[in-house]
C-alpha positions as a printed Julia matrix, in Angstrom:
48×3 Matrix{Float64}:
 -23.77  16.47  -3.58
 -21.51  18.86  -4.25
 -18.99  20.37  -1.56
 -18.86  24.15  -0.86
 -15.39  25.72  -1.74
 -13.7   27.59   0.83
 -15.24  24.83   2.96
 -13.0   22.11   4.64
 -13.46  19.12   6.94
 -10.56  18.72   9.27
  -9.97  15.34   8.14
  -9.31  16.69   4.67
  -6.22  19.32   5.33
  -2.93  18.46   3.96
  -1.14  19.99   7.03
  -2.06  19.64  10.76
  -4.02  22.3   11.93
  -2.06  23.05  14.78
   1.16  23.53  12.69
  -0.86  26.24  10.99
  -2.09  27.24  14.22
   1.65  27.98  15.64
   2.59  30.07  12.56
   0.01  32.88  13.19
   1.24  35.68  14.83
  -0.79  39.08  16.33
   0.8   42.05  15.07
  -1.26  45.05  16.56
  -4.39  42.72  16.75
  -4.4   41.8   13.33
  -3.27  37.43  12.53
  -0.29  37.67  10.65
   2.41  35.07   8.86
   5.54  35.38   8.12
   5.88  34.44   4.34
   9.1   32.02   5.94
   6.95  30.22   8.34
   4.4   30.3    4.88
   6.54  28.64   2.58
   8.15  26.34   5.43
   4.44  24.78   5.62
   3.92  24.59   1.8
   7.58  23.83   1.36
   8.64  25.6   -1.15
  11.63  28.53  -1.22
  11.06  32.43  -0.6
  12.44  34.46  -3.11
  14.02  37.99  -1.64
């Protein structure tokens, strides 16, 4: 059977939910990330 994309099990994330979770900001009721906290949690480096 094959698995839906865009569909994930919690037991198959790379990075804790609640990590994600305590990235998210509201800006003017609208979820927003910082592309920082973003590349923090994929680890990579943000080019200015």
């Amino acid at each position: 059977m094959h698995k839906q994309r865009g569909c994930m099990k919690s037991s198959d994330s790379v990075i804790p939910v609640e990590r994600i979770e305590s990235k998210i900001y509201y800006i003017r009721e609208t979820k927003v990330m910082l592309a920082s906290d973003l590349a923090d949690l994929y680890e990579v480096s943000v080019s200015h």
